[in-house]
ZADO-1210 file (C-alpha; in nm, 4 decimals, padded with zeros to 6 digits):
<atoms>
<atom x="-03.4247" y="-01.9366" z="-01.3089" code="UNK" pos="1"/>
<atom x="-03.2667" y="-02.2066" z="-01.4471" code="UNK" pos="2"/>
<atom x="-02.8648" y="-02.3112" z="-01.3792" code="UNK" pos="3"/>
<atom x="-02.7748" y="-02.2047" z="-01.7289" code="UNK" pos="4"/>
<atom x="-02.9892" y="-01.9381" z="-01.7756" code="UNK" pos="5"/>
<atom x="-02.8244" y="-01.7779" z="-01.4596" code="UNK" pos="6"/>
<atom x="-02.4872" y="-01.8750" z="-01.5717" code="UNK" pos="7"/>
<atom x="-02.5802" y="-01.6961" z="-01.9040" code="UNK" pos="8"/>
<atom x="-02.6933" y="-01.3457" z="-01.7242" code="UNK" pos="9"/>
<atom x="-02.3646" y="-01.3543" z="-01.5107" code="UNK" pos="10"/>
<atom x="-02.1855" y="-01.3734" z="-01.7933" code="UNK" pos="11"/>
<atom x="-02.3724" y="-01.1008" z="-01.9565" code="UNK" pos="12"/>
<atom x="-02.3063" y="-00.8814" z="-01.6658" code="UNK" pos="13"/>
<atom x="-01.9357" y="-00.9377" z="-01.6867" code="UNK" pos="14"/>
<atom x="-01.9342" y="-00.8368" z="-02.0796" code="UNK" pos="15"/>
<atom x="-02.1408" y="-00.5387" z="-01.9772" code="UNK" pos="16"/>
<atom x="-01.9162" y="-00.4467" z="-01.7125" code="UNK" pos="17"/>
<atom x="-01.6151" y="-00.4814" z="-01.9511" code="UNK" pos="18"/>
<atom x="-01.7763" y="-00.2559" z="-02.1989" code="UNK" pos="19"/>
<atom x="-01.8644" y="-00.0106" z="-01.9279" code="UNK" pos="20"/>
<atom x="-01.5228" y="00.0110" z="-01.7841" code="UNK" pos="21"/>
<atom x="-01.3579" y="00.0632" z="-02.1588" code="UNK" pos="22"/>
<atom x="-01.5464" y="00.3707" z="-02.2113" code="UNK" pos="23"/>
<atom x="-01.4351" y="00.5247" z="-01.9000" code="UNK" pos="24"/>
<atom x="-01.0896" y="00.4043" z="-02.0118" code="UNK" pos="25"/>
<atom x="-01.1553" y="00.5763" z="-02.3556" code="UNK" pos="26"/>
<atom x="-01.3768" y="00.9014" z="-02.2058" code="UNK" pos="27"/>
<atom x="-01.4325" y="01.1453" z="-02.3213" code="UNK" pos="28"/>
<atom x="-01.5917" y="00.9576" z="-02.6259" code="UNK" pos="29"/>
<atom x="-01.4600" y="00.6562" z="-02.8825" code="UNK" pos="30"/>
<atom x="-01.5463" y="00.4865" z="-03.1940" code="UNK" pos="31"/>
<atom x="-01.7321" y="00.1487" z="-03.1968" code="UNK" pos="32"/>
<atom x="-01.4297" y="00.0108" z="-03.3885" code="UNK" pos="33"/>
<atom x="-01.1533" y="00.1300" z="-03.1423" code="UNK" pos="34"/>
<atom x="-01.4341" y="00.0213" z="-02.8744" code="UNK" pos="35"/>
<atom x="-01.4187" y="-00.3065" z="-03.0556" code="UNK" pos="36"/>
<atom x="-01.0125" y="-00.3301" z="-03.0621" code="UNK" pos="37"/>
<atom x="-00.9502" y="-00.2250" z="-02.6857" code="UNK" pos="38"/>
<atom x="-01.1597" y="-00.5353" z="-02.5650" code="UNK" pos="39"/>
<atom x="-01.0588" y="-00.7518" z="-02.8272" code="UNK" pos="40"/>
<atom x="-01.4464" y="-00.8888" z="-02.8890" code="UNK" pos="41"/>
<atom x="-01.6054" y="-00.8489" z="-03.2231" code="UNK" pos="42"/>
<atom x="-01.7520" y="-00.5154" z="-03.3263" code="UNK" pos="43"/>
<atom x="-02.1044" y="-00.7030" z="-03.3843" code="UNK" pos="44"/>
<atom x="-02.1003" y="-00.7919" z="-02.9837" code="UNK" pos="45"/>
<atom x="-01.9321" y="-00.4827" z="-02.8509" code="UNK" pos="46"/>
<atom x="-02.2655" y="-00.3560" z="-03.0316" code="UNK" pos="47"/>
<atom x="-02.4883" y="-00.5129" z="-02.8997" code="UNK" pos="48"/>
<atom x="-02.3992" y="-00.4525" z="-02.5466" code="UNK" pos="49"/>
<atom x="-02.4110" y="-00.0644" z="-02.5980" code="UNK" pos="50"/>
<atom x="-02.7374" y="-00.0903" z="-02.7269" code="UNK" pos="51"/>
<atom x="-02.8700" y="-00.1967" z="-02.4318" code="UNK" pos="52"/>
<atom x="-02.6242" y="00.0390" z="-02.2420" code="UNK" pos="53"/>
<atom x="-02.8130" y="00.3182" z="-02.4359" code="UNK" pos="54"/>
<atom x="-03.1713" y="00.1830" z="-02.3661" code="UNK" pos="55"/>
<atom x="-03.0987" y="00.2088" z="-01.9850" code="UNK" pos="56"/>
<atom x="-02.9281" y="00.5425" z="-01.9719" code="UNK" pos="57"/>
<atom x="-02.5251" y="00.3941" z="-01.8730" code="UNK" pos="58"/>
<atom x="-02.4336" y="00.4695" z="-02.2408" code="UNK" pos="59"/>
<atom x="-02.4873" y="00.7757" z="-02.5532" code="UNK" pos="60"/>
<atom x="-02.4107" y="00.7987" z="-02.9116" code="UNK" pos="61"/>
<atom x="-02.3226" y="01.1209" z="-02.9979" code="UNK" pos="62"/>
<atom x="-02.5748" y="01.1338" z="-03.3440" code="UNK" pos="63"/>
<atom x="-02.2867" y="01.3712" z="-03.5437" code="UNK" pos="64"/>
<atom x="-01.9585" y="01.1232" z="-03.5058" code="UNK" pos="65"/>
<atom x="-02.1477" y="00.7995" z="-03.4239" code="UNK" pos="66"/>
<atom x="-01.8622" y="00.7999" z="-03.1637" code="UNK" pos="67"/>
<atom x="-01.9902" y="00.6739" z="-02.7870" code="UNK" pos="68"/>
<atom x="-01.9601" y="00.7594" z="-02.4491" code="UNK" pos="69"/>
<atom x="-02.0658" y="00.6798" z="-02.0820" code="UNK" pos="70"/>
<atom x="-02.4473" y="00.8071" z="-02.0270" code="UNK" pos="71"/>
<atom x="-02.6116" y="01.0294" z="-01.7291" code="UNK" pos="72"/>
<atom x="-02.6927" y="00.6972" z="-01.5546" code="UNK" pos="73"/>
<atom x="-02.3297" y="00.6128" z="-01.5519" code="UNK" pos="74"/>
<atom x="-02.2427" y="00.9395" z="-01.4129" code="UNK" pos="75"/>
<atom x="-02.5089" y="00.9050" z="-01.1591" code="UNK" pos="76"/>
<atom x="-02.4027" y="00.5640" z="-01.0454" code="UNK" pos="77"/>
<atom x="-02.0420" y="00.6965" z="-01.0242" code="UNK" pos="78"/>
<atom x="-02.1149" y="01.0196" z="-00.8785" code="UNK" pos="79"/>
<atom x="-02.3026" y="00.8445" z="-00.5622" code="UNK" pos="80"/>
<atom x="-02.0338" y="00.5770" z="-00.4997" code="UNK" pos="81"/>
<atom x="-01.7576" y="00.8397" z="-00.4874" code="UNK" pos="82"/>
<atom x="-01.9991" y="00.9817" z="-00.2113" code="UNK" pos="83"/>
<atom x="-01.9958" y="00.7517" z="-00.0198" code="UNK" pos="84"/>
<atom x="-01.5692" y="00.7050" z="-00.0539" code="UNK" pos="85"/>
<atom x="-01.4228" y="00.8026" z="00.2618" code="UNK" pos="86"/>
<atom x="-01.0738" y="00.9428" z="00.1750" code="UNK" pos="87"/>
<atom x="-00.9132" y="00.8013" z="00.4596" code="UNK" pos="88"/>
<atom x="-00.9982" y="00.4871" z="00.4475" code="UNK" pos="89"/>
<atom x="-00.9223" y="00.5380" z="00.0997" code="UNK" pos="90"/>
<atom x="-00.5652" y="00.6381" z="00.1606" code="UNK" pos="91"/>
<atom x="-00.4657" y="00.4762" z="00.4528" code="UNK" pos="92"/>
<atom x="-00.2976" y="00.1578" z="00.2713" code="UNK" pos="93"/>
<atom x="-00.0870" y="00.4503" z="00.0531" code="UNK" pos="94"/>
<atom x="00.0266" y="00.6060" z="00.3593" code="UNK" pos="95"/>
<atom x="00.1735" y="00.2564" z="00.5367" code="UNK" pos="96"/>
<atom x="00.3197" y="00.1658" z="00.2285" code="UNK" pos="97"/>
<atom x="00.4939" y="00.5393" z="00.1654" code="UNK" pos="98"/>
<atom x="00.6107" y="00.4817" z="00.5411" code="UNK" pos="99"/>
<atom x="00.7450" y="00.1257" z="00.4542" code="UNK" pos="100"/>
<atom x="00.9338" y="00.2474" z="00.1583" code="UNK" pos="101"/>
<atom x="01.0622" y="00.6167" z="00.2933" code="UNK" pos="102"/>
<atom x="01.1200" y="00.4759" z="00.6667" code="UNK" pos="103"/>
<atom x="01.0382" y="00.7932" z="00.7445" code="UNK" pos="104"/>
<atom x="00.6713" y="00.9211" z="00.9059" code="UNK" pos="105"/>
<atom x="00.4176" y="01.0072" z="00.7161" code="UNK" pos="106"/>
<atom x="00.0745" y="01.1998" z="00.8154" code="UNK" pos="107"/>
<atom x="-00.2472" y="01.2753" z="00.6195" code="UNK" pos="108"/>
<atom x="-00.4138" y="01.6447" z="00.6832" code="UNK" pos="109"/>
<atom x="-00.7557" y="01.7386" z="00.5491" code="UNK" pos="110"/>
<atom x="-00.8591" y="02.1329" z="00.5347" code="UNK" pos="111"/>
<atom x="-01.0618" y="02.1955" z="00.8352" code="UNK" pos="112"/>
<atom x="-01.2601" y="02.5266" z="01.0187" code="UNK" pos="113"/>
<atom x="-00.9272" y="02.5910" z="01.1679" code="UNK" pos="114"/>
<atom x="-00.7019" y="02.5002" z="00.8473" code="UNK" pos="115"/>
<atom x="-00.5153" y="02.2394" z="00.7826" code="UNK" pos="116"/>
<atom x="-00.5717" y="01.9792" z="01.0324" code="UNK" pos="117"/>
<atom x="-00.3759" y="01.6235" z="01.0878" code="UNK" pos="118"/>
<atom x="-00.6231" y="01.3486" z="01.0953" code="UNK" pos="119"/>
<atom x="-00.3502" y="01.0514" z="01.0442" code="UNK" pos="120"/>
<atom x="-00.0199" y="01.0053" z="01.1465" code="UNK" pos="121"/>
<atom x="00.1972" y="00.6597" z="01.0468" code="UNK" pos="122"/>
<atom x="00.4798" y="00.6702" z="01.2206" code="UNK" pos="123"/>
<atom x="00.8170" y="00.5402" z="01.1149" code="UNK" pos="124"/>
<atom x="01.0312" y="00.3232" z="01.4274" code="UNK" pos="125"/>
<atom x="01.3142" y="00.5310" z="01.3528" code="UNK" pos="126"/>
<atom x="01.1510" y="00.8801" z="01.3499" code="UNK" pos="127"/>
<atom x="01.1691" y="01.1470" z="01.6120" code="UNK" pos="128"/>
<atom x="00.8715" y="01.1680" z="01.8703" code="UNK" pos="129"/>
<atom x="00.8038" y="01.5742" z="01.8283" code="UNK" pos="130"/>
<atom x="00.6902" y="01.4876" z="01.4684" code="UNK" pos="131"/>
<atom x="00.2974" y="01.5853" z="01.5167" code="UNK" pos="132"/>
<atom x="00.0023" y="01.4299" z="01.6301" code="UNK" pos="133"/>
<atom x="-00.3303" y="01.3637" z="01.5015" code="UNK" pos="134"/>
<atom x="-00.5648" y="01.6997" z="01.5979" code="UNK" pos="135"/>
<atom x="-00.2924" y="01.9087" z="01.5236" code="UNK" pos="136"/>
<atom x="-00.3525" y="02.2674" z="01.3390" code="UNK" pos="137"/>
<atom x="-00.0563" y="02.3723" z="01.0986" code="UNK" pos="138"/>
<atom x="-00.0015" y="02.7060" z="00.9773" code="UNK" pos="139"/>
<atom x="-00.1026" y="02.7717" z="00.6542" code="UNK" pos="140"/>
<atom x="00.2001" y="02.9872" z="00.5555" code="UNK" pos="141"/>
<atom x="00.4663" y="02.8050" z="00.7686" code="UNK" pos="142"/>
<atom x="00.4365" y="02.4204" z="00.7110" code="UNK" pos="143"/>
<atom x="00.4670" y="02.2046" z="00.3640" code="UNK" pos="144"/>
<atom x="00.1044" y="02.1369" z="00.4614" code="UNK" pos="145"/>
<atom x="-00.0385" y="02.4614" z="00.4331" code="UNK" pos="146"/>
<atom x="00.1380" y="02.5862" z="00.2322" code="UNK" pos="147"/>
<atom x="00.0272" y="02.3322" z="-00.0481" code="UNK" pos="148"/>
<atom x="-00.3307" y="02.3945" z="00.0996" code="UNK" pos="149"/>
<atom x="-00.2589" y="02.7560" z="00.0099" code="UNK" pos="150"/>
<atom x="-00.2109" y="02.7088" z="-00.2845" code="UNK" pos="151"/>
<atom x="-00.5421" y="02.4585" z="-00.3795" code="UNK" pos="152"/>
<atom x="-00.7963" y="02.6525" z="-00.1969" code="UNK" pos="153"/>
<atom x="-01.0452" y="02.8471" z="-00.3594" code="UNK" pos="154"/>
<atom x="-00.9961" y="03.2162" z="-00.4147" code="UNK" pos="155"/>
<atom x="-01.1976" y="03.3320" z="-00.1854" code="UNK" pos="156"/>
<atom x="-01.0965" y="03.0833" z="00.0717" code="UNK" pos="157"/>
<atom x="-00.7092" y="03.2124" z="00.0211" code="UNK" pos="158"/>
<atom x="-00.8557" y="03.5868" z="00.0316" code="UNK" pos="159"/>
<atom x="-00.9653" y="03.5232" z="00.3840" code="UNK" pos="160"/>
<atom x="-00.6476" y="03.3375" z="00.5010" code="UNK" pos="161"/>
<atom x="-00.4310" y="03.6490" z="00.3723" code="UNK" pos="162"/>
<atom x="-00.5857" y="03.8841" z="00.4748" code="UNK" pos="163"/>
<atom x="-00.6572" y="03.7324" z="00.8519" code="UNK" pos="164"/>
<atom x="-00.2711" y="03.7086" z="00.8581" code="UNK" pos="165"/>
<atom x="-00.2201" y="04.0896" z="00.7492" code="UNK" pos="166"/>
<atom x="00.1096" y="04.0170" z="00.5839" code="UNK" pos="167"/>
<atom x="00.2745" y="04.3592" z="00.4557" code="UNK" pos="168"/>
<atom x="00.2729" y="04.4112" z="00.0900" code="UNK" pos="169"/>
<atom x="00.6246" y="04.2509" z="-00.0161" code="UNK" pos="170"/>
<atom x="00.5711" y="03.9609" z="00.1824" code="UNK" pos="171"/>
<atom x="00.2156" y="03.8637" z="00.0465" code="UNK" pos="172"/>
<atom x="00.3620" y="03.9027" z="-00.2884" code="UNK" pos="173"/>
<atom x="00.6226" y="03.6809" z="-00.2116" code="UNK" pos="174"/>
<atom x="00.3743" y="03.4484" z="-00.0977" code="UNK" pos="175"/>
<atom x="00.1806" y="03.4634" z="-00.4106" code="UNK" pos="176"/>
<atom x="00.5040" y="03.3410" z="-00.6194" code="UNK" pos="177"/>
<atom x="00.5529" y="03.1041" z="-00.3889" code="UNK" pos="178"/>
<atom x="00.2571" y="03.0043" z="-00.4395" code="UNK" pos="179"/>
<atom x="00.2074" y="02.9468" z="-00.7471" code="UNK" pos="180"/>
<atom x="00.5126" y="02.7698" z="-00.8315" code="UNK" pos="181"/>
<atom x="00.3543" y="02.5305" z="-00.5882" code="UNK" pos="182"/>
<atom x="00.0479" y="02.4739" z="-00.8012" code="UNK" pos="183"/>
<atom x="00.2706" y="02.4391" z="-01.0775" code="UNK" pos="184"/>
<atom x="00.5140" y="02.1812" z="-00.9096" code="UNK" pos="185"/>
<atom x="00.2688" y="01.9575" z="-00.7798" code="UNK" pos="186"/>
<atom x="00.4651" y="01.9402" z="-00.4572" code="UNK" pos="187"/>
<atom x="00.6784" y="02.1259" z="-00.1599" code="UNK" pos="188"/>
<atom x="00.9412" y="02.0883" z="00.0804" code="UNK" pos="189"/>
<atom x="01.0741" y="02.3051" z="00.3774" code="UNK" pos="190"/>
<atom x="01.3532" y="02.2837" z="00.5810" code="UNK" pos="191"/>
<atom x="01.3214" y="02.3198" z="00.9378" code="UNK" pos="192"/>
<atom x="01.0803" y="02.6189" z="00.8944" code="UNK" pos="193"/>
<atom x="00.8436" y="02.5004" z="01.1370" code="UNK" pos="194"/>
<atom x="01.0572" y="02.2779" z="01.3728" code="UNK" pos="195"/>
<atom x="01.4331" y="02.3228" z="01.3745" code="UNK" pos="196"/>
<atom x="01.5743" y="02.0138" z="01.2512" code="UNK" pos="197"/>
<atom x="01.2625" y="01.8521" z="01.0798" code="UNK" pos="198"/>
<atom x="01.2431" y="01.8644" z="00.7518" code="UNK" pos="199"/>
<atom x="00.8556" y="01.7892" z="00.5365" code="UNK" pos="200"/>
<atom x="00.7156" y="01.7583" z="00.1638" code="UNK" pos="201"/>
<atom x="00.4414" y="01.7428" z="00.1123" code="UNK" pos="202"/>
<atom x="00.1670" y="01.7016" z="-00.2083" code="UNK" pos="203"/>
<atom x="-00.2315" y="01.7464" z="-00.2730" code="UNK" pos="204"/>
<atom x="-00.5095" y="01.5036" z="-00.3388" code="UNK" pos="205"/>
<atom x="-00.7776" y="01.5916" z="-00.5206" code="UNK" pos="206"/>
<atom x="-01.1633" y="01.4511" z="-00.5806" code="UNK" pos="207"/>
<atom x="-01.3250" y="01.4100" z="-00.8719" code="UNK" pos="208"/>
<atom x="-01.4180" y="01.8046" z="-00.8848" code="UNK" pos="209"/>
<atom x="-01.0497" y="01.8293" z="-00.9324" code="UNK" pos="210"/>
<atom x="-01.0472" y="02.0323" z="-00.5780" code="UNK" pos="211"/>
<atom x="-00.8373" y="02.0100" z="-00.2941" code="UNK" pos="212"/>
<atom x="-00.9285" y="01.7286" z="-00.0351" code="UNK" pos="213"/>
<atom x="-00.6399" y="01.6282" z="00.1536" code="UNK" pos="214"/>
<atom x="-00.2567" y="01.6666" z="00.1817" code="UNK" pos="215"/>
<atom x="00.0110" y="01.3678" z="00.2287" code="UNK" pos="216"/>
<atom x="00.3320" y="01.4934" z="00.3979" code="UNK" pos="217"/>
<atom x="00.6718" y="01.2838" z="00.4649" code="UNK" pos="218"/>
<atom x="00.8549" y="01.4398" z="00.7457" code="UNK" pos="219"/>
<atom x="01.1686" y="01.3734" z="00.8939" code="UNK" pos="220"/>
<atom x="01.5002" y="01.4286" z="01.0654" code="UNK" pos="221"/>
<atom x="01.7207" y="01.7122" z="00.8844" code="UNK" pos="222"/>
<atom x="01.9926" y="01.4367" z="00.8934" code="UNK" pos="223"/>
<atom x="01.7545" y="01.1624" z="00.7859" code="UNK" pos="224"/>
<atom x="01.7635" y="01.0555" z="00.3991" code="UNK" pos="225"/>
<atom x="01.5041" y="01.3177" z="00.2872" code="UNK" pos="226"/>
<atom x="01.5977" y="01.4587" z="-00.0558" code="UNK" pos="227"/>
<atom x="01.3560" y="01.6977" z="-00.2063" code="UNK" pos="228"/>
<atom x="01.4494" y="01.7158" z="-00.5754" code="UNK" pos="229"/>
<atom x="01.1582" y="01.6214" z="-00.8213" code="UNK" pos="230"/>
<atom x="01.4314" y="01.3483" z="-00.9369" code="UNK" pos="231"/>
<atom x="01.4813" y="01.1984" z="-00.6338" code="UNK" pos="232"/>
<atom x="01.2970" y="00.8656" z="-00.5354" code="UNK" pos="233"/>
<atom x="01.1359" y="01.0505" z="-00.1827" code="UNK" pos="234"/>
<atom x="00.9518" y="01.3007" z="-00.4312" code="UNK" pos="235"/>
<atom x="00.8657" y="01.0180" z="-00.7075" code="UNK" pos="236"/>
<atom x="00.7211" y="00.7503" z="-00.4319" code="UNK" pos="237"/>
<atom x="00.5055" y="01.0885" z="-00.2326" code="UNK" pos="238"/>
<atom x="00.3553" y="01.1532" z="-00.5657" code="UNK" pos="239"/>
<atom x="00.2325" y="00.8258" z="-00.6866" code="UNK" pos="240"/>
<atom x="00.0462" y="00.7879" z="-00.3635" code="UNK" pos="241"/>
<atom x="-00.1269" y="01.1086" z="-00.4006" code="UNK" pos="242"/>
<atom x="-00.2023" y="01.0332" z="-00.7855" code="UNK" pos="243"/>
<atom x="-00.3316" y="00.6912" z="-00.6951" code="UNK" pos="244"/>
<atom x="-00.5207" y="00.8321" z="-00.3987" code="UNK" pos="245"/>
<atom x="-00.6463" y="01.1278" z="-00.6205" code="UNK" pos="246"/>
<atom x="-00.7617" y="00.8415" z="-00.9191" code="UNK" pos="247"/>
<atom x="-00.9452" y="00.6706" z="-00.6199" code="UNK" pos="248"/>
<atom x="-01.1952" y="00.9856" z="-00.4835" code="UNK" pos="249"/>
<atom x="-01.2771" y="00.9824" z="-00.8734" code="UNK" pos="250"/>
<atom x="-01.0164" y="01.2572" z="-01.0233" code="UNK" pos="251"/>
<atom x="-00.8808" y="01.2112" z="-01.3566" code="UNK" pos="252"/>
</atoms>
């Protein structure tokens, strides 16, 4: 292939790629006009690119609004590379940046067969030692951690976690409010529940599935600067890392 003609397929790939990534940007499905405007390229070339889109699958036109879309190839493509994400690796750079900002430790659980299990700890120089390491189990209905695990997992999952814990009838009802304001918050703190004079919040990351995959918790001294109001900067910084990290494994 000659220079230029290689140049020229490069290039082709790029505008391709472009066209591609605005139709994510515009899911679930967009004129060829707004298409046009959003990548500020003539509605004639924007055209032609999602023809050929279309002819190998990575793009649809739905035949009632003309409007288009990302195709099943797309979707395949996507679906295989977010198999192959590893969420730690994914959200290790989040965590050491939350720790640079809070000063504080911050840890990374995942749900395992014994619950809710640390797999990453970044510790802050200031922090106390007793903190956790990585290995360790939390309790799902005593800890930030599992308690916003608790409140992901799937129904039959929970089913099996309250009843193994046999809590009596007030309490489990409790729990359930609890619970759901969780879900509803997006985040949780506790107090020294767990270790007297540590305090935690913690929020979840989801995959593309929009399920539970992983929880990031900021724990600290109960004289340190944590301040668990949704206002407050701790809460705001823990839950654009999660966000971010959730965007990355693919949710929306």
């Amino acid at each position: 292939m000659a220079e230029n003609d290689r140049r020229q397929s490069v290039g082709s790939a790029e505008v391709a790629a472009q066209v591609l990534k605005a139709l994510a940007d515009l899911a679930p499905a967009t004129s060829l006009t707004h298409l046009a405007d959003s990548l500020e390229m003539p509605a004639s070339k924007v055209h032609r690119y999602l023809q050929a889109l279309m002819a190998t699958g990575f793009a649809e036109q739905d035949s009632s609004s003309n409007h288009y879309a990302l195709g099943p190839e797309a979707l395949r493509v996507g679906l295989i590379a977010l198999g192959k994400m590893d969420v730690l690796k994914v959200a290790t750079p989040y965590l050491l940046n939350l720790r640079d900002q809070l000063n504080e430790t911050v840890f990374f659980a995942v749900w395992g067969n014994k619950g809710a299990t640390v797999v990453q700890v970044e510790q802050a120089l200031r922090s106390i030692s007793l903190i956790t390491q990585v290995g360790s189990v939390l309790p799902a209905f005593k800890s930030a951690t599992g308690l916003v695990f608790s409140a992901h997992l799937p129904e039959q999952e929970f089913f099996l976690l309250q009843k193994e814990a046999a809590l009596p009838k007030a309490e489990a009802m409790a729990l359930e409010q609890l619970l759901a304001k969780i879900k509803s918050q997006g985040w949780h703190s506790i107090q020294g529940l767990l270790i007297s004079g540590v305090d935690a919040i913690s929020a979840p990351v989801f995959d593309a599935r929009s399920q539970i995959i992983g929880v990031v918790t900021v724990v600290g001294s109960s004289s340190s600067t944590l301040q668990p109001t949704a206002e407050s900067e701790l809460v705001q910084r823990l839950l654009a890392a999660t966000q971010a990290i959730s965007r990355r494994m693919g949710a929306i």
